[in-house]
C-alpha positions as CSV (number, residue, x, y, z in Angstrom):
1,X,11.7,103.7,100.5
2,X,8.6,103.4,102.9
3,X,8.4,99.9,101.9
4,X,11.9,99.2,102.4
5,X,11.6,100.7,105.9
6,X,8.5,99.5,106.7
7,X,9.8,95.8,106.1
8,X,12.8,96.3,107.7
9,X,10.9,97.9,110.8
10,X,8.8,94.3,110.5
11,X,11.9,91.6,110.5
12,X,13.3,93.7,113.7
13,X,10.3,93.1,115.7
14,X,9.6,89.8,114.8
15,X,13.5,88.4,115.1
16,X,13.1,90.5,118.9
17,X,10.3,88.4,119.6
18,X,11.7,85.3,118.6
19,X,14.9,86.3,121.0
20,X,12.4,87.4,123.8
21,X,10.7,84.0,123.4
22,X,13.9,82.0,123.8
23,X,15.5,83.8,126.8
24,X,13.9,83.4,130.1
25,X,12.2,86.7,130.8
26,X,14.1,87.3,134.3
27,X,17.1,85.2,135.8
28,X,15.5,84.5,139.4
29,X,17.8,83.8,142.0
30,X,16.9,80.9,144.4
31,X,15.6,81.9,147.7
32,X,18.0,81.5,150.8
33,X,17.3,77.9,152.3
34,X,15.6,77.7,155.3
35,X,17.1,76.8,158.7
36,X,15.9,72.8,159.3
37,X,16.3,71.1,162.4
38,X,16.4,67.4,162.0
39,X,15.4,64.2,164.5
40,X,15.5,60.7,164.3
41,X,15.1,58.3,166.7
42,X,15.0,54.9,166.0
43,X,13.9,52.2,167.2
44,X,10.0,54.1,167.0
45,X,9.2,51.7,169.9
46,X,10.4,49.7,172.9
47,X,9.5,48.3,176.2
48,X,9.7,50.1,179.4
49,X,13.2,49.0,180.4
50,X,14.7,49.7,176.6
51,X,16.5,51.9,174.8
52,X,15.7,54.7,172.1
53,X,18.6,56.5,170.1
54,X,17.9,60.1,169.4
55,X,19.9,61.3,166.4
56,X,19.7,65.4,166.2
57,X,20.9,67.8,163.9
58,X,20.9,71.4,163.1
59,X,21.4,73.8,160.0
60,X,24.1,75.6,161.9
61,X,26.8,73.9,163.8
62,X,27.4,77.2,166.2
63,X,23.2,75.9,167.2
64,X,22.2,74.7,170.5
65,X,20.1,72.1,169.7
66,X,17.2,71.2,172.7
67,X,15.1,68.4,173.5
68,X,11.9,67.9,175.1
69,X,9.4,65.5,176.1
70,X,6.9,64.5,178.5
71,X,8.9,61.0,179.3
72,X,11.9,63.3,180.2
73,X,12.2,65.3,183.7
74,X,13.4,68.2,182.0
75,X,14.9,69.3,178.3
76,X,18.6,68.1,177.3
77,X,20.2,71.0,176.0
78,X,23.4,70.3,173.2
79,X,26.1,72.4,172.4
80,X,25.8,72.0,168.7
81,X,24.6,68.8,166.9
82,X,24.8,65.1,168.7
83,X,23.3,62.2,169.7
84,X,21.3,61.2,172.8
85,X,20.8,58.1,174.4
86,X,17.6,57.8,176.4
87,X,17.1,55.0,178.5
88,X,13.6,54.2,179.8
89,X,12.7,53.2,182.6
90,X,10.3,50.8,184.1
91,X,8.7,53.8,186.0
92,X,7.9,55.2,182.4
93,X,4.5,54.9,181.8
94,X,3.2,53.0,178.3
95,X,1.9,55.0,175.9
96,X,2.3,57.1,173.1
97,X,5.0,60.5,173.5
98,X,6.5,63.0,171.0
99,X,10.0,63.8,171.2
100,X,10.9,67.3,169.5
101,X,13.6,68.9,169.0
102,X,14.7,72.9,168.6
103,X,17.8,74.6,167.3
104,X,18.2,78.1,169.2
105,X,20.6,80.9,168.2
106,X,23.5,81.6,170.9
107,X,21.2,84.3,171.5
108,X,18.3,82.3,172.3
109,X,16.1,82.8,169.4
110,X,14.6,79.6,167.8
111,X,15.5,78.6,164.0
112,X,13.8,75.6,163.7
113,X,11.8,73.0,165.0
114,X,10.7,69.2,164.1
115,X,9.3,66.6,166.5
116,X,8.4,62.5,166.5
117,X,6.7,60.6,168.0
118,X,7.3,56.8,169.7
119,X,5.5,54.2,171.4
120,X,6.3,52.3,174.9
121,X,4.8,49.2,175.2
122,X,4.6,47.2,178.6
123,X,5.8,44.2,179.0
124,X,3.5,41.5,180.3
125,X,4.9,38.3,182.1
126,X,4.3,35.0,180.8
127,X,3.4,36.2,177.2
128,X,5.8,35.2,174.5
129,X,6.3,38.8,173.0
130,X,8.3,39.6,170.1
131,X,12.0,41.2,171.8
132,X,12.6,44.9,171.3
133,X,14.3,45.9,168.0
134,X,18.4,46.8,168.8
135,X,19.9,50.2,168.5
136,X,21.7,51.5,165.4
137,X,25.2,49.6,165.3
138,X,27.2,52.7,164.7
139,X,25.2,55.0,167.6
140,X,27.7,56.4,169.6
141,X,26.0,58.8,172.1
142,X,27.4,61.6,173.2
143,X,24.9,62.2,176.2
144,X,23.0,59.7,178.3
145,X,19.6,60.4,180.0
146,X,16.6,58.4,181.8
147,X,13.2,59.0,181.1
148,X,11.2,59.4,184.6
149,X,7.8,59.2,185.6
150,X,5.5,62.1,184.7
151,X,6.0,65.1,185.8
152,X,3.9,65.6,189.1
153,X,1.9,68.5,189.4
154,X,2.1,71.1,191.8
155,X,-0.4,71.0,194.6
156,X,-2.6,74.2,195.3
157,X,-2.2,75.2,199.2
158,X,-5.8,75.2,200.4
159,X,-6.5,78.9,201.8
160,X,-8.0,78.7,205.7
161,X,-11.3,80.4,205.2
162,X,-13.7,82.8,208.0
């Protein structure tokens, strides 16, 4: 009888260790995905007196989606999702700029952020210099801006010394 139990006892534990191999240990649920804000703009470079195409979108379509950059005078705020057309001017200075881009909560917190970057070349007279790659044919934009000259820093008043 003590054998009997004793290889019952045996077969038990080693069938529940066969099951307990099988069978994940846990079923783990997947984290909640993270809030992604998402740029494009394309072409990556142009001439001063092109055209980029700023394609935006956020996780959440009740977002206001933002953005900022040095060749802009000031951020473009979107009610949701959309496009942007920025056109830049010959006042825009060559060079390298990043473009980024924020979704914010309607109560002004920030979900999530991404930024680019994009290159304006000059365009020199008399060279024979390849022509500036076209826009996206399906871009529709749905708000229109000019880049500007850099922002100008305020001047300090000078204080009248004794």
């Amino acid at each position: 009888m003590k054998r009997t139990f004793a290889a019952i006892a045996a077969t038990a534990l080693a069938s529940t260790s066969i099951a307990l191999a099988t069978a994940p240990a846990e079923a783990k649920t997947k984290p909640p995905a993270q809030d992604t804000a998402t740029i494009r703009v394309v072409p990556k470079w142009t001439y001063q007196g092109g055209k980029l195409a700023v394609m935006t979108k956020c996780t959440y379509r009740q977002d206001n989606g933002t953005i900022r950059s040095s060749m802009l005078p000031k951020p473009v705020t979107l009610h949701g999702s959309g496009n942007v057309l920025i056109r830049v001017t010959k006042k825009t200075s060559p060079g390298k700029y990043t473009i980024g881009f924020w979704c914010a909560t309607k109560k002004g917190l920030i979900d999530a952020f991404e930024e680019t970057k994009i290159k304006i070349l000059k365009t020199l007279p008399g060279w024979n210099q390849p022509s500036a790659p076209p826009l996206p044919r399906h871009f529709k934009a749905k708000v229109t801006v000019q880049s500007g000259p850099p922002a100008a820093k305020p001047k300090k008043k000078a204080k009248k010394g004794h």
